[in-house]
C-alpha positions in Angstrom: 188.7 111.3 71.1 191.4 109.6 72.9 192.8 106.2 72.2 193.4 105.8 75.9 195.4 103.4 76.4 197.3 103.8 79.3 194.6 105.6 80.8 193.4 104.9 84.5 190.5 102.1 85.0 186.9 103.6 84.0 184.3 104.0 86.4 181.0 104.2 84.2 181.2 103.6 80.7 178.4 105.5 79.0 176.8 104.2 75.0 174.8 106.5 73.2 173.6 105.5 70.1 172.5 108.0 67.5 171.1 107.8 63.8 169.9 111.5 62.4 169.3 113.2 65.7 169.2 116.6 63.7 170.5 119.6 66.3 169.0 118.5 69.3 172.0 115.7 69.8 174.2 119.3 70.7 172.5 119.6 74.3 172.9 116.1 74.6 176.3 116.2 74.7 176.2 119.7 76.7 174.0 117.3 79.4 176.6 114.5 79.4 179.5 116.4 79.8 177.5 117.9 82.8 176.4 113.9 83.8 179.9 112.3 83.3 183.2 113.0 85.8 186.9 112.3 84.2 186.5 109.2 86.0 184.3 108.1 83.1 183.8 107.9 79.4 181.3 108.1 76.4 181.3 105.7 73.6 179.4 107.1 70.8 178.1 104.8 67.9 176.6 106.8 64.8 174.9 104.5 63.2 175.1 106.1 60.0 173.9 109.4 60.1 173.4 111.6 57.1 172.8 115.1 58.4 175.9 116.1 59.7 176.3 114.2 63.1 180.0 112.8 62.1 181.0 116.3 61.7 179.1 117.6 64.8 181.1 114.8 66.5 184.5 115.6 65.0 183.9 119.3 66.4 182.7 118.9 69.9 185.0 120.1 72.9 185.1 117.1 75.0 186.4 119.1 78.0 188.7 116.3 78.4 185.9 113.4 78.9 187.4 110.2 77.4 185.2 109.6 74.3 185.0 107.3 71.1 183.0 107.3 68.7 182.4 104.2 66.4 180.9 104.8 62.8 179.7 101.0 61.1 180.1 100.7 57.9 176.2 99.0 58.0 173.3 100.3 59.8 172.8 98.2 62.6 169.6 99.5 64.4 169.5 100.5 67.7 170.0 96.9 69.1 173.2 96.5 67.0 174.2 100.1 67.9 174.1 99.3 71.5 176.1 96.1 71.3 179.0 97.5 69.3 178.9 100.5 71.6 179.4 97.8 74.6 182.1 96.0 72.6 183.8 99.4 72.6 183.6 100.1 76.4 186.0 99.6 79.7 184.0 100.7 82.3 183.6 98.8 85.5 179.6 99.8 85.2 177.7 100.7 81.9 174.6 103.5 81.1 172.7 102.9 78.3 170.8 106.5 77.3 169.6 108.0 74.3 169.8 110.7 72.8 166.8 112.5 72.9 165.5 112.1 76.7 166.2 114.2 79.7 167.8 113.4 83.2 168.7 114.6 86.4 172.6 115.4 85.6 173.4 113.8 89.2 172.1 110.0 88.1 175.3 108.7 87.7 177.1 109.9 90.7 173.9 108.6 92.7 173.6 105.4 90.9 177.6 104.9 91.5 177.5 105.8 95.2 174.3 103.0 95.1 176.4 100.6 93.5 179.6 101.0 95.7 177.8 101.0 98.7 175.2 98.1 98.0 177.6 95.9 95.9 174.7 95.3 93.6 176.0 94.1 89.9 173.2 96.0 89.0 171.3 100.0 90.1 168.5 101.2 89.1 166.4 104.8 90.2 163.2 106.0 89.1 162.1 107.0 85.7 159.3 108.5 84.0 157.4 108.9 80.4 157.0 112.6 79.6 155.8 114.7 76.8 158.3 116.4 74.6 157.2 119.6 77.1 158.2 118.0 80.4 154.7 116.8 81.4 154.3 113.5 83.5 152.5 110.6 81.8 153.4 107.8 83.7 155.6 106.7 86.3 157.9 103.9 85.2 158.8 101.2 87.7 159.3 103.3 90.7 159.9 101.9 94.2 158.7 104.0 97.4 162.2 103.4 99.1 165.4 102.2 98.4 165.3 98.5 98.7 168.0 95.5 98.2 166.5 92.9 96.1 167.8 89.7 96.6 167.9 86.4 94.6 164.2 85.4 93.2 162.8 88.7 94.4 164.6 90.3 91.5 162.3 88.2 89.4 159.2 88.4 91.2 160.0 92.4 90.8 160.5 92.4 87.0 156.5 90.7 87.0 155.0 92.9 88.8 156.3 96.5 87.5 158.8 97.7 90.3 162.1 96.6 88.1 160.8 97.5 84.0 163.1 96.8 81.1 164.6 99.8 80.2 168.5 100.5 80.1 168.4 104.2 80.8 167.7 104.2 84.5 170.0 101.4 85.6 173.9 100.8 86.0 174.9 97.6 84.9 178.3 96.0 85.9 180.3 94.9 82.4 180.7 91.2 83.1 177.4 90.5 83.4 175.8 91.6 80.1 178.2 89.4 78.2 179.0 90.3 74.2 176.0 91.0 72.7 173.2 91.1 75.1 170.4 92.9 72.7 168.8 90.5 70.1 169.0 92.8 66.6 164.8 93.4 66.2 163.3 96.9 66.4 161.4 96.8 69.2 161.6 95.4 72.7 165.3 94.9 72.7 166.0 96.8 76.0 163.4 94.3 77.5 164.9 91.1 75.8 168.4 91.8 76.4 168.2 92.7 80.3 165.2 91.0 81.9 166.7 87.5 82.1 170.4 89.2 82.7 168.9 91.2 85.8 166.5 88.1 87.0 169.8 85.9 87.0 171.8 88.4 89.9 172.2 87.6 93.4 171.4 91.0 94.2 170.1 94.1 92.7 169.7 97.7 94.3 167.0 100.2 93.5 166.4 103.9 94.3 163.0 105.6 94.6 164.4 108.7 93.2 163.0 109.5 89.2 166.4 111.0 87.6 165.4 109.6 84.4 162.6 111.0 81.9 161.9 109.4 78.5 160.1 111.8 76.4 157.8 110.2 73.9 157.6 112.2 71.2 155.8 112.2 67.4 157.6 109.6 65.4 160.3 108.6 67.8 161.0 104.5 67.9 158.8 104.1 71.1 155.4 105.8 69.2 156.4 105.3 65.4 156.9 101.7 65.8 154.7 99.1 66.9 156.0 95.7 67.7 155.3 92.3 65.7 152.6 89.5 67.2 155.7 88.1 67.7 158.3 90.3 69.4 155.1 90.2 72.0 154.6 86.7 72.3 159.0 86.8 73.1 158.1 89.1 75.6 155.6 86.4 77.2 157.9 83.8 77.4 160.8 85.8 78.5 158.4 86.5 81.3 157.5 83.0 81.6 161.4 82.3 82.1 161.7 85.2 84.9 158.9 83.7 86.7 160.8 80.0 86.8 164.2 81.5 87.6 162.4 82.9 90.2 160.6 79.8 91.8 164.5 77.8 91.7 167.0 80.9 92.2 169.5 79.5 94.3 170.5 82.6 96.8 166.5 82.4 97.4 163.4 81.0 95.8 160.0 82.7 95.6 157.3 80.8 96.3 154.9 79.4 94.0 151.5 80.9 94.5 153.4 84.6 94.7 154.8 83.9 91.8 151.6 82.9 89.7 150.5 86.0 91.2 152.9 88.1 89.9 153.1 86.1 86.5 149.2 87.0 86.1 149.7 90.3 86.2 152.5 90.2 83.9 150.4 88.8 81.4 147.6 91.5 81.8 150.7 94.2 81.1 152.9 92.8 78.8 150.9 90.9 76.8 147.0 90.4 77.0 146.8 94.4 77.1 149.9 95.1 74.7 149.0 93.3 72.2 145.2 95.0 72.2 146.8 98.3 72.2 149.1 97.5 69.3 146.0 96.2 67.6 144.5 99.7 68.4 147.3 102.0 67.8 149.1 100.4 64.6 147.2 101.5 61.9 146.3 97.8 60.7 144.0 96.5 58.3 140.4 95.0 59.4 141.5 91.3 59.2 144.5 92.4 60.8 143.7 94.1 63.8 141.2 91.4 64.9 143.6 89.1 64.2 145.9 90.6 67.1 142.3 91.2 69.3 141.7 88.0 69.2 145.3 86.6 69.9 144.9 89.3 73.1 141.3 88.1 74.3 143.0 84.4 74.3 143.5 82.9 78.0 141.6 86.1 79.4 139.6 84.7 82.3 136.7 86.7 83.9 137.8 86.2 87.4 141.6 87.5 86.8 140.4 91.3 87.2 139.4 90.6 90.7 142.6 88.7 91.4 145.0 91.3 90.4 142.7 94.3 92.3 144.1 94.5 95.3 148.0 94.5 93.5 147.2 96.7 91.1 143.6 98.4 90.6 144.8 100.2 87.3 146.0 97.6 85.6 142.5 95.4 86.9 140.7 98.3 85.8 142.6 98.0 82.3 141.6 94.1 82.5 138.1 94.3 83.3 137.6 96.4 80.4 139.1 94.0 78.1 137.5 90.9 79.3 134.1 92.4 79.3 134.1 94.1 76.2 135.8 91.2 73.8 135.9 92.5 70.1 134.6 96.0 71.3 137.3 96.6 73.2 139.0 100.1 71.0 135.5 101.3 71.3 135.4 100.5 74.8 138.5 101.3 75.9 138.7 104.8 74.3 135.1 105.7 76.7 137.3 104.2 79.1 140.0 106.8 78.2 137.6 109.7 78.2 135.7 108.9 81.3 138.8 108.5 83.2 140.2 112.1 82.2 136.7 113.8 82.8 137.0 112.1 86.7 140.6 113.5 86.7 139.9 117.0 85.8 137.0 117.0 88.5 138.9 115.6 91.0 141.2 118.3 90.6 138.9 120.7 90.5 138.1 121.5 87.0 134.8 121.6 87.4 132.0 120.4 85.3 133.7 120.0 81.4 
């Protein structure tokens, strides 16, 4: 754990955050060491671990990767992690991963030749949600070839899907996340600390290749915790805000009806149909979880199913079904579920379940 200061200039500056990883974090490290050249560096921040990490840490064989690792004196969640892990990095270009997902050990050499060869201040590739066994579950924000998004488009591209807010699939050059881009909540800081950032680039350069897999497993951040009414309604406006940068952005403006178009759909994602999932997933009293239905059922129109169809029959799908069903919507939605899975298996072949 050098203190590397005369060392050449970084090339990717990788933060990984960790709190109680337990043994997996070991072939995490084995997979960065195998992810990251000499050209770059790991910053580390255990945010107070009690089961041995800091001594895991001490013991590692860097294999001469430039590495620090930061210990806080506080627990700072993984916002706070991320932002003193930033504080502590010199690379031209930053990866922000976690400990416990998977990826194709040649993302960063592909998402460095991107960035030198598009100029983009920020890359991004594929990604997708799997189960702790490797099994697809969804794709996440993928792009059928590589494209150069350019002024508003990067906007209009963060409402409809093709750019999501995650860190791990993207490159970000330093200067433009600033000090402390993630606001210090539990959930939803990826989104809130890199929508606006990427929305407010000239340009930005995305691959169709999926490098990246984020494994949802039992009790992990994404499916132990369930965000606040309102984390989701910051989610909304931060949307809202994408959608006018996008209208004025001064290398090129989006025009208006696309944008409402793309802003509708938005919605339907991030916040109609999130917030009716939390209500379904979170384990909420009665008073509460209608509470949350109801706030997700407000501004639904009938007619908006049909107008997002032809973008996006899923998600319309997904719509219908909550604008029809109103306060039966769990009920509805997990037929829904169930119908849609029998169709799958028989498409495939399964044969009559």
């Amino acid at each position: 754990m050098g203190d590397g200061a005369s060392q050449p200039t970084v090339r990717v500056s990788a933060v990984l955050p960790v709190r109680d990883p337990g043994p997996g974090l070991a072939a995490t490290l084995d997979a960065l060491r195998a992810t990251l050249s000499l050209a770059d560096e790991l910053v580390v921040v255990d945010d107070g671990s009690t089961d041995g990490t800091a001594d895991l840490l001490r013991a590692t064989d860097w294999q001469g990767l430039r590495t620090t690792v930061v210990s806080p004196t506080v627990h700072r969640g993984v916002a706070g992690a991320r932002n003193l892990g930033l504080s502590q990095a010199r690379g031209e270009m930053i990866w922000f991963v976690d400990w416990d997902d998977r990826w194709d050990t040649g993302i960063v050499e592909t998402l460095y030749a991107a960035r030198v060869a598009s100029g983009a201040p920020v890359v991004g590739c594929g990604a997708d949600l799997v189960d702790p066994r490797g099994k697809r579950r969804e794709l996440l924000g993928v792009v059928r070839r590589p494209i150069l998004l350019t002024g508003g488009h990067i906007g209009l591209a963060i409402l409809d899907g093709r750019i999501r807010g995650y860190l791990w699939n993207k490159l970000f050059a330093r200067e433009v996340l600033g000090t402390a881009p993630f606001p210090e909540q539990r959930t939803r800081s990826d989104f809130a600390g890199s929508v606006e950032v990427m929305a407010r680039q000239a340009t930005t350069y995305l691959l169709p290749d999926v490098l990246f897999h984020h494994v949802q497993r039992p009790g992990s951040l994404t499916t132990g915790q369930h965000p606040p009414l309102a984390t989701l309604q910051e989610s909304l406006r931060i949307g809202e805000r994408v959608a006018e940068l996008a209208r004025v952005h001064p290398v090129g403006p989006v025009q208006d009806v696309v944008v409402d178009a793309a802003l509708r759909r938005f919605r339907y994602r991030e916040w109609h149909l999130a917030v009716a999932g939390t209500a379904m997933r979170a384990g909420f009293d009665p008073r509460t979880r209608q509470a949350y239905l109801r706030a997700a059922l407000d501004g639904t129109r009938w007619r908006d199913p049909a107008r997002i169809l032809w973008r996006d029959p899923v998600l319309a799908a997904r719509a219908a079904v909550l604008v029809g069903s109103g306060d039966r919507y769990p009920a509805v939605y997990r037929s829904y579920l169930t119908l849609r899975s029998v169709l799958g298996r028989l498409s495939r072949g399964g044969g009559t379940p």
